[in-house]
C-alpha positions as CSV (number, residue, x, y, z in Angstrom):
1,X,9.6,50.1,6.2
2,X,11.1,52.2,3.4
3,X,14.7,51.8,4.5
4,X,14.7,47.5,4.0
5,X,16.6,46.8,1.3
6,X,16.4,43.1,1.5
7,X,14.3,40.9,3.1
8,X,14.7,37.1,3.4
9,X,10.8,35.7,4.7
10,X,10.5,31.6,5.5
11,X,13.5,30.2,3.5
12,X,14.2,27.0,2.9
13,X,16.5,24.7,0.7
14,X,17.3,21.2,-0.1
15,X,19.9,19.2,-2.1
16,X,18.6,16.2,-3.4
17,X,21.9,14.1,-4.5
18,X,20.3,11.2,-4.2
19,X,18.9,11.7,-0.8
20,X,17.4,14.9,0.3
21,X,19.2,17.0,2.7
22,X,17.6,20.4,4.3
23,X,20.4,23.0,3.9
24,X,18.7,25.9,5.1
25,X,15.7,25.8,7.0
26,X,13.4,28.6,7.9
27,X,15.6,31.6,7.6
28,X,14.1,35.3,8.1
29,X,16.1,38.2,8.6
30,X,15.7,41.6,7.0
31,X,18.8,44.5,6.2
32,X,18.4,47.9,6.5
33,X,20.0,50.4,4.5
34,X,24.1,51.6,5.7
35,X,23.8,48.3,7.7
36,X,27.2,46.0,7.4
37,X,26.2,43.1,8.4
38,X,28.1,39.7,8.5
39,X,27.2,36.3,8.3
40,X,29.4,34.0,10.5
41,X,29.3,30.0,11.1
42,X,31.3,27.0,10.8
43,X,32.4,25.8,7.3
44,X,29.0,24.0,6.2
45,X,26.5,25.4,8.0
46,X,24.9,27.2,4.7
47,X,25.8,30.4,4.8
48,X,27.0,30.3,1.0
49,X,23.9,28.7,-0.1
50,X,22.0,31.2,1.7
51,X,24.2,34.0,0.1
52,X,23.8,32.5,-3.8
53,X,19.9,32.4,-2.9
54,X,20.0,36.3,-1.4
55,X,21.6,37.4,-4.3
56,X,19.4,35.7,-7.1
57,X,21.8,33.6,-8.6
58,X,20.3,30.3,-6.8
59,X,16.4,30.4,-7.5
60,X,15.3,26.2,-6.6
61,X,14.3,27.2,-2.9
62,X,10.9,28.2,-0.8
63,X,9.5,31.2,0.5
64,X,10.3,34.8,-0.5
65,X,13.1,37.1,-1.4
66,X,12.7,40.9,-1.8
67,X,15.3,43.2,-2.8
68,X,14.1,46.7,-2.4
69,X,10.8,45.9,-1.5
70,X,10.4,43.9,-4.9
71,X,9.6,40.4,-4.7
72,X,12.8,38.6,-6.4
73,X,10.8,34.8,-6.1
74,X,9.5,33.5,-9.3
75,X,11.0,36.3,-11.6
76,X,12.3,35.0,-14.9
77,X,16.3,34.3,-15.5
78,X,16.6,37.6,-17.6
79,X,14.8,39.7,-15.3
80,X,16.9,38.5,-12.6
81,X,20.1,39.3,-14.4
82,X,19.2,42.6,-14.6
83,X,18.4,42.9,-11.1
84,X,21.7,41.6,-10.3
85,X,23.6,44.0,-12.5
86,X,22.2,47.0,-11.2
87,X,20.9,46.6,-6.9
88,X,23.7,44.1,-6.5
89,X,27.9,44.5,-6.2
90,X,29.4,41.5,-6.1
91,X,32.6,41.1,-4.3
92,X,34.1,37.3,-3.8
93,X,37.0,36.0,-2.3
94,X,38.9,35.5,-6.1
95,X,38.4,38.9,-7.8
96,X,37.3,37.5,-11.3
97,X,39.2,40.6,-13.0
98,X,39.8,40.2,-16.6
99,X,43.7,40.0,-17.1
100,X,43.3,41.2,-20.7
101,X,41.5,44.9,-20.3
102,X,43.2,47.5,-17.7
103,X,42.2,48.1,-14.3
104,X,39.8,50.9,-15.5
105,X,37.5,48.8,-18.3
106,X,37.6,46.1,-15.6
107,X,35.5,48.3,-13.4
108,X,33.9,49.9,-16.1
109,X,32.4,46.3,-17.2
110,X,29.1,46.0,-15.4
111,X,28.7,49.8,-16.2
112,X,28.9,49.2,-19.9
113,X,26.7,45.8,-19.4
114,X,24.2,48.0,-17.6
115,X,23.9,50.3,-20.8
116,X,22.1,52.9,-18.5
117,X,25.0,56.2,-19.4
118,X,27.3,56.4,-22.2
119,X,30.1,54.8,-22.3
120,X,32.6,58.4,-21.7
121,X,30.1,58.7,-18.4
122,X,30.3,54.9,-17.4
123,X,34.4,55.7,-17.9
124,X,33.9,59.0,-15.1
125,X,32.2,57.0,-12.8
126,X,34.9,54.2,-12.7
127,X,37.3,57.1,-12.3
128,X,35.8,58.4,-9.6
129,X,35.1,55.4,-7.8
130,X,38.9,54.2,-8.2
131,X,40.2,57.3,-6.6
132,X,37.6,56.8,-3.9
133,X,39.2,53.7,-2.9
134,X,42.9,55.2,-3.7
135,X,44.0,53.5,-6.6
136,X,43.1,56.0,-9.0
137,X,46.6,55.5,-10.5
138,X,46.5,52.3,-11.3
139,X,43.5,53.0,-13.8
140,X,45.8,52.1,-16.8
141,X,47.6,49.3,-15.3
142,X,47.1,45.7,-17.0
143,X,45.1,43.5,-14.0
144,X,47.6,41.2,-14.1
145,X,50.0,43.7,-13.2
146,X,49.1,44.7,-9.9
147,X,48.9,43.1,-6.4
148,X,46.1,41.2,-4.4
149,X,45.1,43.6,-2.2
150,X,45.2,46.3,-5.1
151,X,43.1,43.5,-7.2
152,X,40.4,43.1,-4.2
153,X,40.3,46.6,-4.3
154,X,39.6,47.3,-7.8
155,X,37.0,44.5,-7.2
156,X,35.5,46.9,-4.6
157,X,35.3,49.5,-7.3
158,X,33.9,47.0,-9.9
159,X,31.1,46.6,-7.4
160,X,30.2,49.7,-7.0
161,X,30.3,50.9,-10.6
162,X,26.2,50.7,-10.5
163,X,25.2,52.3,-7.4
164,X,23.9,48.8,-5.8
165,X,21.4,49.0,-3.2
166,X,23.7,46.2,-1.2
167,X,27.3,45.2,-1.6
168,X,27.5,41.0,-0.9
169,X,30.8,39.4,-0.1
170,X,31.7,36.1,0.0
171,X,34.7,35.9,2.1
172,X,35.8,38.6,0.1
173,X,39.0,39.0,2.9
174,X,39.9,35.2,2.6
175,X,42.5,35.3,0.3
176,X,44.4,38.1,2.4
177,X,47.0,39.1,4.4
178,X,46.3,40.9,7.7
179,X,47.2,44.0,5.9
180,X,45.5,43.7,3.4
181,X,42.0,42.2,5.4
182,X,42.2,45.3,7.6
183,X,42.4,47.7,4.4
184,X,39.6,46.3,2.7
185,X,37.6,46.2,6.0
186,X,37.9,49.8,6.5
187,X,37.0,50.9,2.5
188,X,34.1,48.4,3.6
189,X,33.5,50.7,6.9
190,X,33.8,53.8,5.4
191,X,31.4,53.0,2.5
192,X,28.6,51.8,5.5
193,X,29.5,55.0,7.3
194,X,30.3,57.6,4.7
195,X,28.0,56.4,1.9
196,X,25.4,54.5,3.7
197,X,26.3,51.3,1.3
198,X,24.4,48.5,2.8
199,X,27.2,45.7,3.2
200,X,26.0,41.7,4.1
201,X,29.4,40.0,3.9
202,X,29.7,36.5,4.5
203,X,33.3,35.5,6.4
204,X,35.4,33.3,8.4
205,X,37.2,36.1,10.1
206,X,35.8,36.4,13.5
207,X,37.8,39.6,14.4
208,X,36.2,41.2,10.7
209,X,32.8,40.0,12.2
210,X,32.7,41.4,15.5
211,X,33.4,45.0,14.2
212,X,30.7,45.2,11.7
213,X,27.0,47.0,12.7
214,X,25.1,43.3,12.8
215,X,26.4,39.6,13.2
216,X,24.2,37.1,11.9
217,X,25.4,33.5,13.1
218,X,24.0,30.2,11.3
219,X,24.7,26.7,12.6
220,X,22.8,23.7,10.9
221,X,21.1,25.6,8.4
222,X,19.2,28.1,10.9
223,X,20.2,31.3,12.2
224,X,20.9,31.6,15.8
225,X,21.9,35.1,15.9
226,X,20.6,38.1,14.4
C-alpha cells in the first residue's frame, strides 16, 4: 500500500443555494505513485468540485481524503496550507504568474513560501527545473514578456519547485493551441515516465485523456470509469 499517494474513500458533496443539490456522491478511487491519470466528463458533472476537494482547498464535504497515507479530513486551515505547498503542484488552465517578478522568482515563489532551503538553493532548484522543461533562458525574462505556452510551462516548473507527491491540473491545456497542448502533454509524460511524478489532471480534451496511464470518467456526480 506504500506507493498510494492519494486516496479519495466515500465522498460526498452538496451545494445548498437555497435548495440542496448532491454534486458528488460516493466517490472512491485511489492513485498510485508515476500514475497520470485524467479525469474526463461533461461540463457539470463535478469533476472540478471533486478536484478543489482532492487537493484541500474545498474542506465542507463527507468521508475521507488522504494524501500520502495522511488523513487530510478535519485538519485545520493552516495545516492544510502547508500541506498544499509542499505534496501538491498546482497547475490550472490561467497560469497565475506574477507579471511583476521574472520568470525565475515566479517559480521560485512556493520555494521561498516553503522556507525549507535557503533562498540561493530555492534559486538552483528553479534553475534546474526550468531547463528541465527547456526554458532555462527565459529565467530573466519579465512574465509578461513571454508567450502562452512558454507561460504554462513556467507554470509546470512553478509546480514542481517543491517536489510534490502529485501534480493536479485543471484543464491545464484549455487555454492552448494544438501545439502547444501536445508540448505540455509530453513534459506531463515525461515527468510520469522519467520522474515518476504522479499526474491527476482534470480535462476536456478527449485525445489528452485517452493517452494518459488511467481515465477516470464522472457523469452526474459518480464515477463510471476508473
Amino acid at each position: 500500500m506504500q506507493d498510494i499517494i492519494l486516496e479519495a474513500r466515500h465522498i460526498y458533496k452538496s451545494f445548498h443555494d437555497p435548495v440542496t443539490v448532491q454534486v458528488l456522491n460516493d466517490i472512491t478511487f485511489s492513485v498510485r505513485k508515476g500514475e497520470f491519470v485524467s479525469v474526463i466528463g461533461k461540463s457539470g458533472c463535478g469533476k472540478s468540485t471533486l478536484l478543489y476537494i482532492l487537493s484541500t482547498m474545498d474542506t465542507d464535504y463527507q468521508g475521507e481524503l488522504l494524501i500520502d497515507g495522511e488523513r487530510m479530513t478535519g485538519r485545520t486551515d493552516a495545516a492544510l496550507a502547508r500541506i498544499r505547498n509542499e505534496k501538491i503542484g498546482f497547475v490550472f488552465q490561467f497560469h497565475y504568474l506574477l507579471n511583476e517578478f521574472t520568470v525565475l522568482r515566479n517559480v521560485m515563489l512556493p520555494g521561498l513560501k516553503l522556507n525549507k532551503y535557503s533562498e540561493a538553493e530555492v534559486e538552483h532548484r528553479a534553475m534546474e527545473r526550468l531547463e528541465m522543461l527547456g526554458i532555462g533562458h527565459l529565467a530573466m525574462k519579465m512574465a509578461n514578456r513571454i508567450s502562452g505556452g512558454e507561460k504554462q510551462r513556467v507554470a509546470i516548473a512553478r509546480a514542481l519547485i517543491n517536489d510534490p507527491h502529485i501534480i493536479m491540473g485543471d484543464e491545464p491545456t484549455g487555454n492552448l493551441d494544438k501545439r502547444n497542448s501536445e508540448m505540455v502533454f509530453e513534459i506531463f509524460r515525461q515527468l510520469a515516465e522519467a520522474y515518476h511524478q504522479t499526474l491527476l489532471i482534470v480535462t476536456h480534451d478527449q485525445s489528452f485523456a485517452e493517452n494518459t496511464s488511467r481515465i477516470i470518467e464522472m457523469e452526474d456526480g459518480r464515477i463510471i470509469r476508473h
